[in-house]
N, C-alpha and C positions, 0 to 999 in steps of 0.2 A: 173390138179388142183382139190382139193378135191371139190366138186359138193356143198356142204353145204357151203363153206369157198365161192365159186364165186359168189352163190345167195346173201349170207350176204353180199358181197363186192358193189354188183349191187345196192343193195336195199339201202346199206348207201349212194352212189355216187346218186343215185337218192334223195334220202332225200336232199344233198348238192346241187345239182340242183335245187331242186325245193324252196329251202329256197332262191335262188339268185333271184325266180322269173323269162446374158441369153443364152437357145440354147433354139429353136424354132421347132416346129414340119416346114415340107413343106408347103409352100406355100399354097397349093392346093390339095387338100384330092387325095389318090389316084381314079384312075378309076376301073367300074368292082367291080365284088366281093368284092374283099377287101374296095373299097370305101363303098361299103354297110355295110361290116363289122362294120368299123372304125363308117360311122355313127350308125348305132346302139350301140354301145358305149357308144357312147359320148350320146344317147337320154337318154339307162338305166344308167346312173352312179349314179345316186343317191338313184336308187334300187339296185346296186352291194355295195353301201357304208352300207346300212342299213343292218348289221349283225343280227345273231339270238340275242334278249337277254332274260337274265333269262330261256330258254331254257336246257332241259339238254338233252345232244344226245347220246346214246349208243354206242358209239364207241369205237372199239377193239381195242386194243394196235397195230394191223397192218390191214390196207386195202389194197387187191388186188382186183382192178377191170380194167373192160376195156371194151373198145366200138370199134366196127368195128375189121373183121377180115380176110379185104381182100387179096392177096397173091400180088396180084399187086402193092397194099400200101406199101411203110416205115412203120413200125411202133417203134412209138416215145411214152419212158415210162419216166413215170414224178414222181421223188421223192418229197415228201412235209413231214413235221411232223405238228402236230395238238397243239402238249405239248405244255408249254408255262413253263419261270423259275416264281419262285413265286415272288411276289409283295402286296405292303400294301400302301396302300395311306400315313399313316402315316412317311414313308420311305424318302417322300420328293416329292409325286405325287401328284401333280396341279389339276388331277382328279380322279373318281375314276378309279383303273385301268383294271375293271375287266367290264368296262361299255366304249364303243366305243364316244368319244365326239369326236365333230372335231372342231378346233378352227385356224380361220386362213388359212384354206386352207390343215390342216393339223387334219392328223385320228388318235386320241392320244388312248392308248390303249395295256396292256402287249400283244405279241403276234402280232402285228399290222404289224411291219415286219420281228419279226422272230417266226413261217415262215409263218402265218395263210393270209396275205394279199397277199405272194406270189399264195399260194394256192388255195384263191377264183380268184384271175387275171388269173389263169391258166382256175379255169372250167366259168369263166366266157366268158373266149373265145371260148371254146368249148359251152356254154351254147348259145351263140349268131349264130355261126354257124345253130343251132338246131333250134333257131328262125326265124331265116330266110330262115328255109328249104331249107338248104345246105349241102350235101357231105361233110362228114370230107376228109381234103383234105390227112389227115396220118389214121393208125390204131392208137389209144390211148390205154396204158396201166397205172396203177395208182398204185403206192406203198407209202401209208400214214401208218403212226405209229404214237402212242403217248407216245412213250419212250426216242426222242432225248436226250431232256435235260437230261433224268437219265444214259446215255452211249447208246443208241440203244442198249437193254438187249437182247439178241437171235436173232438180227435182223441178223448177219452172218448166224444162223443156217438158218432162213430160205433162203435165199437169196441161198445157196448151196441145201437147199431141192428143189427148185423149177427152179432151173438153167435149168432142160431140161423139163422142166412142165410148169407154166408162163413164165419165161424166155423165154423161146427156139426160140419164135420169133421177139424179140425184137432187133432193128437194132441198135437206137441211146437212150441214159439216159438222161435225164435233170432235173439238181438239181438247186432250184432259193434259196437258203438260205444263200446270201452274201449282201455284196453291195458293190457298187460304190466308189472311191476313191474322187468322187468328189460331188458337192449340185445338179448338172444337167446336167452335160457328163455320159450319161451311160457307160456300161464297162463289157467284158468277161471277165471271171477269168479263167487262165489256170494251175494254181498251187496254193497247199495247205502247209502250214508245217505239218507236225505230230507235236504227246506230247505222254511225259513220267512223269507221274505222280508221285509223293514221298511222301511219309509219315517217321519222323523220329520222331521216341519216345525215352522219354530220364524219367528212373523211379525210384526214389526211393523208395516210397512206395503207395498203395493206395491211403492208406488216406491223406489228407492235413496236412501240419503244423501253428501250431502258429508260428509268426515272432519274437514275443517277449520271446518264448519261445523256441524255436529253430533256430533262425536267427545269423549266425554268426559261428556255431558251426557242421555246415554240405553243402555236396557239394548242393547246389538248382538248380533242375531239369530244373525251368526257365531259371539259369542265363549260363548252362550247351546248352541249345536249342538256346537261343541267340546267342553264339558265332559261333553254327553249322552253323545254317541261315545265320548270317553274313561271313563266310568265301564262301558263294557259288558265291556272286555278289558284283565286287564293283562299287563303285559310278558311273562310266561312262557303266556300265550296261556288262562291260565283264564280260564274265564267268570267273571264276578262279579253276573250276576242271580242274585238266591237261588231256592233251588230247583230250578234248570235241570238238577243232576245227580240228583235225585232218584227218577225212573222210569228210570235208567239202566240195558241188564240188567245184573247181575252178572257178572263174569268169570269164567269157569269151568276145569277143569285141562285139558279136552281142548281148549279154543279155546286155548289157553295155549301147547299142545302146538303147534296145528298154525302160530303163532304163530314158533318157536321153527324150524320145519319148513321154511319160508320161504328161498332161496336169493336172500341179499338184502345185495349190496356194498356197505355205506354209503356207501365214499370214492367210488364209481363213480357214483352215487345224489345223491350230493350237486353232483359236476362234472357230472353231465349238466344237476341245476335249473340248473348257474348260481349256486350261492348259496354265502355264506362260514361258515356255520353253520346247521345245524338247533337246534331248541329243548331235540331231547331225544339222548340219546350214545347208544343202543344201536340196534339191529335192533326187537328187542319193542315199546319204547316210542314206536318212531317208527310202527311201524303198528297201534299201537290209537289212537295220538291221530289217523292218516288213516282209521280204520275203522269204530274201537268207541267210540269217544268224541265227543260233539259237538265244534261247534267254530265260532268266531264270527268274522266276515271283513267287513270296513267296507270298501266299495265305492266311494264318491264322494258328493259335495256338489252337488248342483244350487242354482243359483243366485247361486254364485259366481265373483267373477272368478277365472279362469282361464288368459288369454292369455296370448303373452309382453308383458315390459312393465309399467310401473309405473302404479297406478290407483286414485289415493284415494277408493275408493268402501267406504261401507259396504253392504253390502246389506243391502234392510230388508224379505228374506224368503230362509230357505233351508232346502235339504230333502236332511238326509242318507241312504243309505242303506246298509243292512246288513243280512245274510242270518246266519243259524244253522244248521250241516249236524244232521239230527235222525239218532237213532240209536235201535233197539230198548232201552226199549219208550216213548218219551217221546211225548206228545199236541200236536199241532199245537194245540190250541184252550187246551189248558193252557200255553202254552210264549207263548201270543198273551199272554194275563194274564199270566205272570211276568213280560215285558220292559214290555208297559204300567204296569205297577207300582211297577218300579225305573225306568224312566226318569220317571214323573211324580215320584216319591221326589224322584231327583236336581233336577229343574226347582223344585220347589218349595223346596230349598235355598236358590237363587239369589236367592229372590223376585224374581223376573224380571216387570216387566208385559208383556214379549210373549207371546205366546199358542204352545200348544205342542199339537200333534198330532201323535199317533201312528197306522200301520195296518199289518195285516199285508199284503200283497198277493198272496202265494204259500205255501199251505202244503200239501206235498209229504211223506208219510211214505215212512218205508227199504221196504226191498225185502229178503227174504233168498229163497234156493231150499231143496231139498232134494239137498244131494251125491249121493243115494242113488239119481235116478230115473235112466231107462233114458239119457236124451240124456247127463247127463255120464258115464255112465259110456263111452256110444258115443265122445262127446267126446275121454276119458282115450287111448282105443286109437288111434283117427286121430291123436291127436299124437303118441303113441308110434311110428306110424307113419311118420309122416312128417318128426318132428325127431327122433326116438329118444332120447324122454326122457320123465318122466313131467314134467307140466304140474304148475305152482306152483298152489295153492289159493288162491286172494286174495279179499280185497274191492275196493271201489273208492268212494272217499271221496267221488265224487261222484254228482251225482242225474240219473236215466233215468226221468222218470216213467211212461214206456208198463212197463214190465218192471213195476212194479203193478198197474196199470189191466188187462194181461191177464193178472195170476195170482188178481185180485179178481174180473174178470166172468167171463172165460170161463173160469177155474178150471181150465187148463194149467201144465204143465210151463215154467217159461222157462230157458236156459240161456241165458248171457251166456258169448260164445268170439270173444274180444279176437284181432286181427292186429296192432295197433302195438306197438311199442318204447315203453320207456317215454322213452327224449328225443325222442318226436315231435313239439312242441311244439304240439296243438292248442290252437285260440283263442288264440294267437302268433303273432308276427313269425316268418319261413322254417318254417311248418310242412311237414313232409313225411313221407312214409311210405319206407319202404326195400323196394328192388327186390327185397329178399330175400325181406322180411317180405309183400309183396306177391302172389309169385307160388307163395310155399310157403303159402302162404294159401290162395290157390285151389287147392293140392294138395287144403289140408288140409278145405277145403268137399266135395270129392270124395271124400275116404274118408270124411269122416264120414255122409253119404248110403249109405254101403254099410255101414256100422256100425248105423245105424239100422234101416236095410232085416234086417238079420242078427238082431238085436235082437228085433225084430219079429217076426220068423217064429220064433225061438225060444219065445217068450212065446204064440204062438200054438200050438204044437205042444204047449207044455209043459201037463200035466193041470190042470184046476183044482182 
């Protein structure tokens, strides 16, 4: 690693250090270390709650750092991003969102959990360790960016520049930028969908029309994008390009099972979105259509008026867009031609003289793990640990495109080990994470570190 890049990486991970300063946990705190841990914890958490504010911190669009580098250790490297999507109190935010309140119990704040509360619970456990003048019980590595939300922009390049340079001794990944299926069963995630992103411009000309002036007497680019949009999805939320389910995998009896396995409230589920119906009545069928099944979601209209207020304009160019969640085993490049297809189909229906483009601009394949490697199983035990229960096996419907990028180059282990609730309302108005969820979080970073470590040394011991 280039020498200048490691010291910068050190010097922010120290800066971030030094700014930190029902289901039921057990009964009874553990014994040993880890009881020492956990209470120290619980003594700082209201010095791990208290973020920098007004603060501005010089951080580079990517951090590598890392601590310990002994050959006898694991070592375990931790994705986090810093980015946050934008946010304006006037949006429908109870507070301001760019200022940490907590109200309730709960840490309101853009960023709160995706991913910036994952991230302090991470060095907060390690930071505690360091307090208590303790052996990291793994080598730690650290791969922060502040480009998530914009697509992770070069984060492939580097990820392949550094594959036998950072990389090269890294055993297992962990990515915490999900949540939980449920308000207080935690949960591993072992599968992601991909996305394939669309843009479809439909033009007559630059400039806009009057309605009164030219309404009636030409095709409109609006009412042209309308009908594209609406032939992709109908009401009961199938897709209607052909094709699109045809490299779908098969469903099988043990996904079926673990399916069914799922502790999962509908009516709880349903009042947390906010919403007056879901599409499908049961448990199963509401998490294969967020899992196992694609799924097609219309975004917005550029180009159109929008304001408040009334405004007889036609516009005479606009550009809808729409994404598709992909799911094993379907082809981003195959999946590019099925929607160019059916939508020139539809366009030519019309015989419309505007002109009609389509592009894909993002195409992202799923992500699945292996339940069987050593992290989750270390995983399973730290949450048993420390919520006393075993963790829900889930997927997550949406796309993490790094959890590919390092099981494709550098050919690890990744395990995805969610802190939020699932009403955290990320990329929402009042999103927040929960003081609970928070600080049993960074318990749960701390035993999983000595789960690993344990792991390890058995696998080493054990004959070949």
């Amino acid at each position: 690693m280039d020498p200048t890049l490691g010291n910068m990486a050190s010097c922010q991970l120290a800066l971030l250090l030094l700014l930190l300063g029902s289901m039921s946990a057990p009964s009874s705190p553990p014994a040993g270390l880890l009881g020492r841990v956990f209470q120290y914890i619980d003594l700082h958490q209201d010095e791990f709650v208290q973020l920098p504010g007004g603060q501005t911190l010089p951080i580079p669009p990517v951090i590598l750092a890392e601590l310990g580098n002994d050959p006898k250790k694991a070592t375990v490297c931790f994705y986090g991003h810093l980015d946050v999507q934008p946010a304006r109190q006037e949006d429908g935010w109870l507070t301001d969102p760019y200022t940490l309140t907590e109200v309730d119990g709960k840490l309101y704040g853009r960023g709160a959990t995706d991913n910036k509360g994952p991230v302090l619970a991470w060095i907060n456990a390690v930071s505690t360790f360091r307090a208590l003048e303790e052996d990291l019980p793994v080598n730690l590595k650290f791969i922060m960016e502040g480009m998530e939300e914009a697509g992770s922009l070069a984060l492939e390049e580097l990820v392949r520049r550094e594959k036998n340079r950072f990389f090269s001794s890294v055993d297992y990944i962990v990515i915490s930028d999900n949540l939980w299926i449920s308000q207080r069963k935690p949960a591993l995630v072992y599968g992601m969908r991909g996305n394939s992103y669309f843009t479809v411009e439909v033009k007559c000309r630059d400039q806009d029309f009057h309605s009164g002036t030219f309404g009636g007497i030409l095709n409109e680019p609006m009412a042209d994008l309308v009908a594209l949009l609406g032939g992709l999805v109908d009401a009961s939320g199938h897709i209607l390009v052909p094709g699109i389910y045809d490299h779908v995998a098969p469903l099988t009896e043990e996904e079926q099972k673990m399916y069914e396995a799922i502790d999962l409230d509908l009516e709880e589920y349903r009042n947390s979105s906010q919403v007056k119906r879901f599409l499908f009545d049961t448990k199963e069928e509401i998490l294969m259509h967020l899992w196992r099944y694609p799924s097609l979601s219309i975004h917005g209209i550029e180009g159109a008026f929008d304001e408040p207020g009334a405004k007889t304009v036609i516009p005479g160019r606009v550009t809808g867009k729409f994404s598709i969640r992909l799911v094993p085993h379907m082809n981003t490049s195959v999946v590019e031609k099925q929607v160019e297809r059916h939508l020139e189909y539809i366009f030519s229906k019309r015989n419309s003289s505007n002109k009609m483009a389509v592009s894909m601009t993002l195409g992202l394949l799923p992500w699945t793990a292996n339940i069987t490697d050593n992290q989750y199983l270390a995983a399973k035990k730290a949450i048993k640990t420390v919520f006393g229960t075993e963790p829900d096996m889930i997927q997550d419907g949406s796309t993490i495109p790094i959890a590919r990028i390092f099981q494709d180059i550098i050919q690890k282990s990744v395990l995805m080990l969610p802190l939020g609730a699932v009403d955290d309302g990320e990329h929402a108005q009042n999103e927040k994470i929960n003081r609970w969820n928070y600080i049993e979080g960074s318990k749960l970073f701390a035993a999983f570190f000595l789960e690993v470590a344990q792991l390890h040394i058995n696998d080493r011991n054990s004959p070949a």
